[in-house]
C-alpha angles and dihedrals in degrees: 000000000000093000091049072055105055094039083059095041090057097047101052082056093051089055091041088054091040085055106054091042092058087057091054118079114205129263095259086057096050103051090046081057093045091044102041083056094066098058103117087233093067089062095049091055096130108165109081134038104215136325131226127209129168086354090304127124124207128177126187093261093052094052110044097020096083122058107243132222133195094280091052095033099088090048092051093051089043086050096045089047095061103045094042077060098043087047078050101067095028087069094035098050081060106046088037085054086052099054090050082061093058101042092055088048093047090047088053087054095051093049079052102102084204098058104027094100092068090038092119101047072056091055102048088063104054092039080056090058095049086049094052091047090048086061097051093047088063096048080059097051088052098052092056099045085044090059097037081056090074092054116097088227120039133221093208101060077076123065112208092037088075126103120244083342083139095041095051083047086056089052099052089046084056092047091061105056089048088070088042091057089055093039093055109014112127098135149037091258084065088051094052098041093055091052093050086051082054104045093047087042093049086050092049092049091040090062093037086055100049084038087063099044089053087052100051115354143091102179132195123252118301086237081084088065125108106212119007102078089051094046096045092052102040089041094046090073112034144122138192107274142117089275095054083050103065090035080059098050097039082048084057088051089048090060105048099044090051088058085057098061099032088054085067104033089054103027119018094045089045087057109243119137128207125221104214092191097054094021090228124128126222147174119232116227083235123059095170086128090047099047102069105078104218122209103237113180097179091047106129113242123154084247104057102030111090085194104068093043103060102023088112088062098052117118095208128018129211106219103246111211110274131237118277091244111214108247113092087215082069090057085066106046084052104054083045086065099226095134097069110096133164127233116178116232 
């Protein structure tokens, strides 16, 4: 009987001592998280106010402030995980807005019988934005799984458990008929198919966005936002002439500039890395090149940069270079030159 005792007594202990040790991360874990903190990107983080999940509240402070060790590691990567998310669509429910803005306008030049002729040197800009976005959604995709890699226990291993994982699959579908639309397009039935998959895509990931910020997020106010106060006021009142064309050219360059910037501000200062040749993200055990916070004063920023401020103002625009899009099919059309096009100002 003592010795039935002291077999349950052991392995209660056992349990007891299983358990705790679930709940700790290792020491390699925990100094990638200290170290990936103090990234100067992770104190800038400006778009949400604070983020809940399973009743649990976590701001920033509360997150990176305190060093971790290996007991509190797994509930700061779980933290972090959430409101890198939340910061995520935040910025994504604004450039995807804009967009929308951009497709309805584009789709209002093609209807145009005066400009319906150049609808698809139109298109291509606008399909060279959305391949530009679908990259850095997966940059996205790959810093929070990056981070959700150093948890005991994975989110991912769980599908639906997985922030914007719907949302980044939207954006690949769309991505592919994007390359479809280069690799067949000989019509305007091609050019107005392409509009309407955009339009019912960017409504998907619109709700599957604003699902997700119910669900988790407190953000801050939408005066934090880049482009979605300029573009609801200037496309609110416009109409189809020489003018509209060159504010929907230069909206196309704002976008994609602000990736640009946001790309670094939310991705390269928080210390993710990006492998262009196998598309995954990942964190390096050493941060030593991300720690030392350097004073750039000609760093871009919406704050500090006159020019995308008042683009929109501008009388006349100088065509900026555009992003290099994705699709390989683009590269062609491109050194064909058939996206050069004139419009008299």
């Amino acid at each position: 009987m003592a010795s039935l005792k002291l077999v349950s007594k052991s392995l209660l202990l056992f349990c007891v001592a299983l358990c705790i040790q679930s709940h700790r991360n290792t020491q390699r874990n925990t100094r990638i998280m200290n170290n990936l903190f103090k990234c100067v990107g992770w104190k800038n983080l400006k778009y949400v106010k604070y983020v809940t999940y399973f009743n649990k509240i976590y701001d920033l402070s509360s997150i990176i402030k305190e060093k971790i060790v290996t007991e509190t590691c797994n509930k700061k990567i779980r933290g972090a995980t959430i409101f890198l998310g939340c910061t995520y669509a935040s910025i994504l429910i604004d450039i995807v807005q804009s967009v929308e803005y951009q497709q309805k306008f584009c789709k209002e030049i093609m209807n145009n019988q005066f400009y319906k002729s150049q609808s698809h040197n139109f298109i291509v800009k606008l399909l060279d934005v959305i391949s530009n976005i679908t990259l850095f959604t997966k940059k996205m995709h790959g810093a929070l799984n990056a981070i959700d890699k150093l948890h005991t226990i994975q989110l991912q291993l769980n599908t639906s458990a997985v922030m914007l994982k719907v949302v980044f699959q939207v954006f690949q579908n769309l991505q592919v008929q994007v390359n479809n639309y280069f690799a067949s397009c000989n019509d305007l039935k091609d050019n107005c198919e392409i509009l309407n998959n955009i339009d019912n895509k960017i409504i998907q990931i619109r709700n599957g966005i604003r699902g997700e910020i119910d669900r988790y997020c407190r953000l801050e106010s939408e005066t934090s936002f880049l482009f979605m106060p300029k573009f609801n006021v200037e496309y609110n009142k416009q109409i189809v002439n020489e003018e509209t064309i060159q504010l929907y050219i230069s909206g196309n360059e704002i976008i994609l500039n602000g990736i640009k910037m946001l790309n670094t501000e939310n991705f390269t200062e928080l210390g993710f890395e990006f492998n262009s040749n196998t598309g995954e993200t990942f964190i390096r055990d050493s941060l030593d090149h991300q720690l030392k916070e350097t004073n750039n004063d000609s760093k871009f920023s919406s704050a500090t940069n006159p020019d995308f401020n008042d683009f929109f103002q501008k009388e006349t625009v100088n065509e900026s270079k555009t992003s290099p899009a994705t699709n390989p099919a683009y590269y062609d059309f491109l050194q064909k030159g058939n996206l050069l096009f004139v419009i008299n100002v």
